[in-house]
Phi, psi and omega in degrees: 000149222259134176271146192327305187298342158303316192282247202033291197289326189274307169332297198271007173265312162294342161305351214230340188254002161299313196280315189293329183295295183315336177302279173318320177274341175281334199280335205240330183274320164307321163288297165314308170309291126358287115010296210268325184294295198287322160335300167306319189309272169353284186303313184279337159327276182281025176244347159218060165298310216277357195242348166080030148253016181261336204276320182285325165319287161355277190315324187306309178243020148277330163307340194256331168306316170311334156309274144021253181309308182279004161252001167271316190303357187277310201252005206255324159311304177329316186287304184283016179034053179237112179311144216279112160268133177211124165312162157259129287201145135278125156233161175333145203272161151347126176034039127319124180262196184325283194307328182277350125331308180308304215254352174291316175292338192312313173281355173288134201286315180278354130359291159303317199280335157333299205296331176291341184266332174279001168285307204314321198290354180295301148352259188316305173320301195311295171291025132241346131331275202317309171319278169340285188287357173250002166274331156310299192306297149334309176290311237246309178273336157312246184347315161268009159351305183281340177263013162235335197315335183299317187266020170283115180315141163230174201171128186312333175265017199193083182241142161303189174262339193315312188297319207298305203258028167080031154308297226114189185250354205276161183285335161270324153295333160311275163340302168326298195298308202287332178271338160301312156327324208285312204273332172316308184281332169301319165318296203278338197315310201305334192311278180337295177236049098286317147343266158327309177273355177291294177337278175339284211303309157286354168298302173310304167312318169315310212264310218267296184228016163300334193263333167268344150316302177309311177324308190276346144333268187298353169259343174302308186261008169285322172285298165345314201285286207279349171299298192298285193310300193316307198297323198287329150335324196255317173313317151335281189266351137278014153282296196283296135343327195251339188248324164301323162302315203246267216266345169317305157305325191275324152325290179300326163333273191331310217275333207286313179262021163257323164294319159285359170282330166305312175319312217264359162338277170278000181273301193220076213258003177278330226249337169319328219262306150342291142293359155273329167343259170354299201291271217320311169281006185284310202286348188278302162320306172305308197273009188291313197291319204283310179311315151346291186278353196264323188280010204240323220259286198234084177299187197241308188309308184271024170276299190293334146266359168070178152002259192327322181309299186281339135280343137335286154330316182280342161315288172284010150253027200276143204282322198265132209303111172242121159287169189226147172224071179272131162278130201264339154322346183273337192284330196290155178312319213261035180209350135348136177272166168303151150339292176294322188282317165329265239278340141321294160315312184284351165289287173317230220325357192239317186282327183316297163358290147313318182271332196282349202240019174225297204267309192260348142116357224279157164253024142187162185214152164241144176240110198257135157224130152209185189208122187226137173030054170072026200212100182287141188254139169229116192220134185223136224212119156231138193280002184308180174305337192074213201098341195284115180241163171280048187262146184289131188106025192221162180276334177267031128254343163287329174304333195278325171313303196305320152316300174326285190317352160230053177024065174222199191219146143297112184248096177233148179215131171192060184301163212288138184080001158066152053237170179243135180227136175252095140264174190206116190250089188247168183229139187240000000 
C-alpha cells in the first residue's frame, strides 16, 4: 500500500507539470500579444518623433509593456519557486505638467527592459509552445494507439513511420513501433516541459526583475555591512566604558595604596601588613573584573562547550529561575554552527538575560535554541512588565546589529504589562 508521503510526492509532481504546461501554453499567446502591440507601439513611436506625438506613444506603450511584465511577473513564481518581485516604477512628483508625465516612464530603465522582454520572449515562449505541445501531442497519441490506429486509411500514398524505417505493415508492429513512441515521450514529458517553462521563466526574471534583485542584493549587505560596523562600535565602547569603570579605577586605586605601603616600610611598618591586605584584594577584584570582561569578548565556556554548555551556565547565573530548551546535537563536534553565528546566539540569550534580571520584574524565563532547516532560532520568554524597545543607545539595538550582520533578524514583543519574548533568527 502506497505511503502517504509517496502520494503527496506524486500529487505536487502532477501539480508542478500542470502548472509549467499552463505556464507555457498560457506563454505563448500572451508573447504574441506582447511582440505585436509593443513592436507596433515602438515602431509608430519613433516614426512619429520628429512632430512630438512619438513621445506620448512611446510613453503609451512602455505602460502598456508594464502590463505585460506584471502578468508574467504573476505567473512565473509558481514555475521558478521563488517569491515574487516587482520594482519600483518612478513616478511623477505631485503637480507635475503633461510632458513631465509624459517623460517619466521614459527614463525608467526598467520600463525598457518590460519592453525588451516582451519583444525577446517571443522567440522563446514560441519555441516552448512548439515543444511542449508536440511532445503531449506524441505521448498522448503514442500511448493510445490501439484505440485510433484502426481507423487511419492505409495505402501505398499514406505509410506509417513504422513501414518508412522497414518494420513492416503489419498493424502490430505498427501499434509497438508508434506505441514505444508514446511512452518514450510520456516518460521524458515532466523533463521536457519543466525544461521548457525554466527557459521561459528565467528568461523573464532576468528581464523583469534582475535589476531589482541586485539591487536588493546590494542594500542587504550595504545593511549588513553598517550592522557589522554598529555592532563592533558599540561593542568597542562598552569595552571601554566597562574598563574605564572597573578596573581601571581599582588599578589606579592599587598603584595609590602600594605607594602609601611603600611610605609606611619606614613610618608605620605595624600598618604594612594592613595595606598589602587592602593591594592584594584590590588586585584579586580587579583580575575578577578582567576576567568578567574577556568571557564578555571569548567565553571559554562556549569555545569549549558549544551552545549548550554556555547557556547553560549563563542560566544559571541569572537571578530569575530559567528554564531551558537547548538542542543539545549544537554541543557536538559534528552539529556545531559557525563561530560567528555561536557566539551571536550567546550575546542574545546573555543580554536578554541582563535585562530579564534588571528590568522586568519577571518570576520565571524560558531559553528556546534549535536549529531549523538551516536557520538557527534563538527565542528568551518572560513573565515581566514588558517594555521592553528596540532603541538606539540600548543593549537590543547592538544585539539587533550583531544579528543583521549575519544576515538574520531580530524580533521583540513586549507589550505594555508583559509577558516579553526576544528572537533572533540566524541562518546557519
Amino acid at each position: 500500500m502506497p505511503s502517504v508521503r509517496s502520494m503527496s510526492d506524486n500529487v505536487g509532481f502532477l501539480r508542478q507539470l500542470g502548472i509549467d504546461t499552463g505556464y507555457v501554453l498560457l506563454g505563448f499567446p500572451l508573447a504574441v500579444a506582447s511582440f505585436s502591440v509593443l513592436v507596433t507601439g515602438l515602431a509608430a513611436g519613433l516614426g512619429t518623433l520628429v512632430i512630438g506625438v512619438g513621445l506620448l506613444v512611446i510613453a503609451v506603450t512602455l505602460l502598456v509593456a508594464r502590463v505585460f511584465a506584471d502578468i508574467e511577473r504573476y505567473r512565473i513564481p509558481a514555475v521558478l519557486r521563488r517569491p515574487p518581485i516587482r520594482p519600483a516604477y518612478p513616478s511623477a512628483q505631485p503637480g507635475s505638467g503633461f510632458w513631465r508625465r509624459i517623460l517619466t516612464p521614459i527614463t525608467s530603465t526598467q520600463s525598457w527592459l518590460d519592453a525588451a522582454h516582451g519583444i525577446v520572449i517571443f522567440p522563446v515562449a514560441t519555441a516552448a509552445f512548439c515543444v511542449v505541445v508536440s511532445w503531449w501531442a506524441v505521448a498522448l497519441a503514442g500511448v493510445t494507439t490501439i484505440a485510433w490506429d484502426w481507423a487511419i486509411p492505409r495505402g501505398p500514398d499514406n505509410q506509417s513511420l513504422a513501414q518508412l524505417i522497414g518494420l513492416g505493415d503489419s498493424t502490430a508492429a505498427r501499434v509497438a513501433f508508434q506505441t514505444a513512441v508514446g511512452v518514450l515521450c510520456l516518460l521524458t514529458l515532466p523533463l521536457v516541459v519543466r525544461g521548457c517553462a525554466l527557459l521561459a521563466a528565467s528568461v523573464s526574471r532576468l528581464l523583469l526583475v534582475g535589476v531589482a534583485e541586485m539591487r536588493q542584493t546590494i542594500s542587504v549587505l550595504t545593511e549588513q555591512k553598517q550592522a557589522a560596523a554598529s555592532a563592533e562600535a558599540t561593542a568597542l565602547r562598552r569595552l571601554e566604558r566597562d574598563i574605564h569603570d572597573g578596573p581601571q579605577q581599582r588599578l589606579v586605586r592599587l598603584a595609590m595604596d602600594l605607594s602609601r605601603a611603600r611610605q609606611q616600610v619606614d613610618r608605620n611598618p605595624e600598618a604594612l601588613p594592613v595595606a598589602l591586605d587592602e593591594a592584594l584584594g584590590l588586585t584579586q577584584e580587579t583580575l575578577d573584573e578582567l576576567r568578567a570582561l574577556s568571557r564578555g569578548i571569548a567565553p571559554p565556556v562556549l569555545v569549549d562547550r558549544g551552545l549548550p554548555g554556555a547557556v547553560s551556565a549563563l542560566a544559571v547565573r541569572c537571578s530569575v529561575p530559567t528554564g531551558l530548551d537547548v538542542d543539545p546535537t549544537l554541543g557536538a563536534a559534528e552539529g556545531r554552527v559557525d563561530l560567528a553565528v555561536e557566539s551571536a546566539a550567546y550575546f542574545v540569550v546573555a543580554e536578554a538575560l541582563t535585562n530579564v534580571a534588571k528590568h522586568s520584574g519577571a518570576g520565571r524565563c524560558r531559553v528556546a535554541v534549535a536549529r531549523e532547516q538551516g536557520v538557527l532560532r534563538v527565542e528568551i520568554a518572560d513573565d515581566g512588565v514588558g517594555g521592553a524597545q528596540l532603541d538606539k543607545g540600548h543593549g537590543l539595538a547592538g544585539l539587533d546589529d550583531r544579528v543583521r550582520a549575519l544576515g538574520g533578524a531580530l524580533s521583540i514583543s513586549s507589550p505594555g504589562g508583559g509577558p516579553t519574548t526576544i528572537g533572533a533568527r540566524l541562518p546557519c
